[in-house]
N, C-alpha and C positions, 0 to 999 in steps of 0.2 A: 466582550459582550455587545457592546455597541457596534463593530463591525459585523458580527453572527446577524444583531438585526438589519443593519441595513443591506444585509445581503440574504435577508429571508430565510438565514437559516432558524431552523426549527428544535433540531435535534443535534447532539454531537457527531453524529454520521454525516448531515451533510456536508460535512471541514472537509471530508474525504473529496470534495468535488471542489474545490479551493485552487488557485493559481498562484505564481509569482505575479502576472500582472494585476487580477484583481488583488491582492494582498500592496501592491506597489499602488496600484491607483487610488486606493483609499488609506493612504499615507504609511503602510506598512513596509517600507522600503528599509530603514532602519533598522528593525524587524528582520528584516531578511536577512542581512549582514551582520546582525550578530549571532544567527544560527547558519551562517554561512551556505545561504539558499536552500537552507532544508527546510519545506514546509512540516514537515514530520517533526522534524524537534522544535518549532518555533511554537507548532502545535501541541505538542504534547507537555512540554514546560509552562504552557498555557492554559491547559484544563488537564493537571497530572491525575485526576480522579475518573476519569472515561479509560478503558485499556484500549488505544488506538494498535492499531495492524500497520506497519509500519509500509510493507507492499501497496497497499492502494493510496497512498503517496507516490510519488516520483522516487525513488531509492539509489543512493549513486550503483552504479554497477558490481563494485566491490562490497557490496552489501551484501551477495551472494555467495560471495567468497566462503563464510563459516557454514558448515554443511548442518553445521544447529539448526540456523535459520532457513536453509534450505529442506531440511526435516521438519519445523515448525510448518513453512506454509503448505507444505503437500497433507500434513494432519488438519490445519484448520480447514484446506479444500475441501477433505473426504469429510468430516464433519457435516459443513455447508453445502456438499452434496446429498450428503445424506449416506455414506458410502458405510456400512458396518461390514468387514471384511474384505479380504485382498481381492478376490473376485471381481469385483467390481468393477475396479482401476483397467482391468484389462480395456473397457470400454468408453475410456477415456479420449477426449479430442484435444490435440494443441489447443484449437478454439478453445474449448472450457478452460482451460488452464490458465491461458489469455487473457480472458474475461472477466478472470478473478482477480485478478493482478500478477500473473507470475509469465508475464513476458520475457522478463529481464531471466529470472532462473533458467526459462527454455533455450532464451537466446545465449545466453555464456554460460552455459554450466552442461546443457545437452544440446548443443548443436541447433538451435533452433525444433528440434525431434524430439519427440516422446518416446522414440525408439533405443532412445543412445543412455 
């Protein structure tokens, strides 16, 4: 709590814009090494009554690995697009995808493509 304020966070969303270094600069260093540089668990073991999204974190690579979670973020996208049916997806951009956090899913799991 006392770190949230002095870094003006307001609401539980803005953890999602959190660093290793700010979290290290304001003596969270510690911290980082015991959830072994994931700001997502250090986060979430932290305030476990918010359901954080683990993708707008930093996510190690192999987090993409179980195609659950890879099915998870593509439903919360169309959710958050607003997407009610398959149609829709057809008009999809990397960019959005991107945007939303699913870099990592594009980059190792479809080739960087939306095609694949």
């Amino acid at each position: 709590d006392w770190l949230g304020r002095e870094l003006g966070y307001i609401s539980f969303s803005c953890w999602y814009g959190i660093s290793s270094s700010d979290l290290s600069r304001n003596g969270g260093y510690g911290l980082l090494r015991r959830y072994k540089r994931s700001l997502f668990k250090a986060v979430q073991d932290t305030y476990p009554e918010y359901p954080w999204i683990p993708w707008k974190f930093n996510v190690p690579k192999n987090y993409w690995s179980n195609p659950l979670r890879r099915r998870w973020f593509f439903e919360c996208l169309g959710r958050e697009l607003g997407y009610v049916g398959f149609e829709r997806w057809y008009g999809i951009t990397g960019s959005e995808i991107k945007n939303h956090g699913g870099s990592g899913v594009l980059l190792n799991y479809y080739n960087d493509s939306i095609y694949n």
